[in-house]
N, C-alpha and C positions, 0 to 999 in steps of 0.2 A: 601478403596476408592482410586482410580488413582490418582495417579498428574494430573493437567492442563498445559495442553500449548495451550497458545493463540499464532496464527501466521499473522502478517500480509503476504498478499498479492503482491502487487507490489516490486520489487525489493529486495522481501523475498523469492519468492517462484516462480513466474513467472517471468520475466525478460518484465520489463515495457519501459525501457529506447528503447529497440529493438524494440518492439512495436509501442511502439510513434513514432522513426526514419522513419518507414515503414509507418504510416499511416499519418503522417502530411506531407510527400513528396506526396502522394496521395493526401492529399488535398489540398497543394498548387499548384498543377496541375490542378484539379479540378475547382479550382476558378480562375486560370490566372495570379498566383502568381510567382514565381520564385523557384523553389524546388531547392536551393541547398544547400550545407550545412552548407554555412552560415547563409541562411534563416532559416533552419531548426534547428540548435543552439541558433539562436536566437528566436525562438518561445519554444525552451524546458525554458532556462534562464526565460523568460515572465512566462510561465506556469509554472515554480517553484515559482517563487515569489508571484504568484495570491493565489497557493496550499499553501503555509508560513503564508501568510494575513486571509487566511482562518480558519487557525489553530489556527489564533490571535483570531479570530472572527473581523475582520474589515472587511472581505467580505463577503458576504453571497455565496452560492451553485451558483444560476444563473449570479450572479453577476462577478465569477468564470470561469464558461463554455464558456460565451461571452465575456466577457472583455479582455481574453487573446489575442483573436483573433482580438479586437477592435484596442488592442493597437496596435498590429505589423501590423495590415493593415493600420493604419496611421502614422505607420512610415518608412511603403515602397510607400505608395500613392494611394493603392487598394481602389477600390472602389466595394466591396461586405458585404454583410446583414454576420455582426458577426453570427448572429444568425444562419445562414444556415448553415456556414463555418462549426459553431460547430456542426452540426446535420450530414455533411457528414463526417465530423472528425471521430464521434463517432462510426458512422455503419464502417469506416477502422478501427476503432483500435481494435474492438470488433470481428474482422475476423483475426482466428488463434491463436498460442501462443506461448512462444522460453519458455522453463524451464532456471533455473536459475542452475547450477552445484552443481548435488547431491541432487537436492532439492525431486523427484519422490523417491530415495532411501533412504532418512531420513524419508518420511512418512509412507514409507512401513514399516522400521525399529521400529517407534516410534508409528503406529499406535494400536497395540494388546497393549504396554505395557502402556500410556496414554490414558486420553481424550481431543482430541484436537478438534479444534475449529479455525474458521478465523476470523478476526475481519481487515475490509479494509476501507478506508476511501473513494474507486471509487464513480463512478455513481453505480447506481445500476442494470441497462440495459446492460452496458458495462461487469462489473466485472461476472453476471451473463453467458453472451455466452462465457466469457474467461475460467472461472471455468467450464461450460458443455464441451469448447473444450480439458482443458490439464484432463479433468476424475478424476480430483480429488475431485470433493464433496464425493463419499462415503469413505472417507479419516476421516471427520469432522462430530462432534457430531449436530453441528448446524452452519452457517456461518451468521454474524453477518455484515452488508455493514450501512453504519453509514447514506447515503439517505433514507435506511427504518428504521434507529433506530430515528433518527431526530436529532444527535448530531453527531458530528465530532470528532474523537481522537486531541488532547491530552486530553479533557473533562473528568473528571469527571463522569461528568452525560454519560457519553457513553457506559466506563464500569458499573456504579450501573444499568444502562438499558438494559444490555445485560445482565448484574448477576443475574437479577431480576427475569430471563429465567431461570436460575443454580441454583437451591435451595439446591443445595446440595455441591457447589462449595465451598472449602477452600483455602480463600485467600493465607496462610500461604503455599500451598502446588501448588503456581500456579504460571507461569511465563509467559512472554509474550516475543517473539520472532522479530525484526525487522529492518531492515534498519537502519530508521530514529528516530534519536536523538529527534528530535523537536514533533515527533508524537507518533512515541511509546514507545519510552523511559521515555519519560515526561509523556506520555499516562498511563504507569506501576506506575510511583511513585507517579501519583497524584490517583492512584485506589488501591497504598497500596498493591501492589504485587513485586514480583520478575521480572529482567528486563534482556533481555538479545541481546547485541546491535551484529546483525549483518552484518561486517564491511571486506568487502572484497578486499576494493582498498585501506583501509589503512588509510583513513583518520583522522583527528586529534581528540583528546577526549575533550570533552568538561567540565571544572570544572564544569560546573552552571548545567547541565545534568547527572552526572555520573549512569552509568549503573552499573550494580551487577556481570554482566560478559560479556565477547564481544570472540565473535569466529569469524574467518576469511574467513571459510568455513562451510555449512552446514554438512558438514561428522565428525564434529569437536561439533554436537550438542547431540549426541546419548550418547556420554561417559560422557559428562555434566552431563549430565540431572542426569546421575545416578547418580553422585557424590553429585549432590545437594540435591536431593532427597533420595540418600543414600538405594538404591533398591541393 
């Protein structure tokens, strides 16, 4: 049977940060906001921390989508419906895609000799037209978006409910691929698989987190894999 690799999505695979640039300057335009890059900095920093609180579970999903846009339009003095902000947000960010470097040529590499798989923690409307526009589902045994699983990575219950699909999956032979520390890496050791933190600006390691391996580029994932797996 193949190894598993699970991959997240944003900032794994697609390049999300470019993304959001381009679509939050469109919707601070949109609503009569100030699109510059301060404003736009500051609505990533908001929307990280909502996306952090969520992982806690102290926020819920909707509580998430709006609230980011609550806070920072009441701390520039806007006076627009979070709610809408998020809705034209979402139809910008969901037009187009930037790949992340290397990232099309590791799957094509890693696709025959694996079974891989996406596990993302997006909305589900969103991550859906992003994945139909970079052409990669036929990449992926099944993709796994955590608004249709009903749990959120780092849970536990996210992975046993995606496994649950995999009945033939061996922990022992399965790793998980991603960004973030706080989501998937955590996300890996509390679902009792292999973890592999991908860190391409360098960032610092975290004792309380540690990962099982970390590569700095995706081209850096292919000869892994086989070492671990010993293929």
């Amino acid at each position: 049977m193949r190894p598993t690799v699970l991959f997240d999505l944003d900032d794994t695979l697609l390049d999300f940060h470019k993304a959001e640039a381009v679509a939050i300057r469109k919707t601070l335009t949109a609503v009569g906001a100030p699109a510059t890059d301060e404003v736009a900095a500051r609505y990533s920093a908001i929307n990280d921390a909502h996306w952090k609180r969520l992982e806690k579970g102290e926020l819920t999903r909707p509580e998430v989508l709006t609230g980011r846009f609550a806070q920072l339009f009441d701390e520039l003095g806007v006076t627009f419906s979070a709610e809408e902000a998020w809705r034209i947000y979402e139809r910008n960010l969901s037009e187009g895609h930037w790949f992340i470097d290397g990232a099309w040529e590791t799957l094509t590499a890693l696709a025959p000799r694996y079974a891989l798989y996406l596990v993302s923690n997006g909305t589900a409307s969103v991550q859906d037209k992003r994945i139909e526009s970079a052409k990669i589902a036929p990449f992926f045994e099944k993709i796994f978006i955590s608004q249709r699983v009903g749990v959120n990575k780092p849970a536990r219950e996210f992975f046993d409910r995606c496994f649950a699909d995999l009945p033939h999956l061996d922990r022992d032979r399965t790793v998980i691929v991603g960004d973030s520390l706080t989501s998937d890496i955590q996300g890996g050791r509390n679902a009792g698989i292999l973890t592999c933190w991908f860190n391409p600006h360098g960032a610092p390691p975290r004792e309380d987190i540690p990962a099982d391996h970390t590569i700095t580029a995706l081209s850096e994932l292919p000869p892994l894999l086989e070492t671990i797996f010993d293929e």
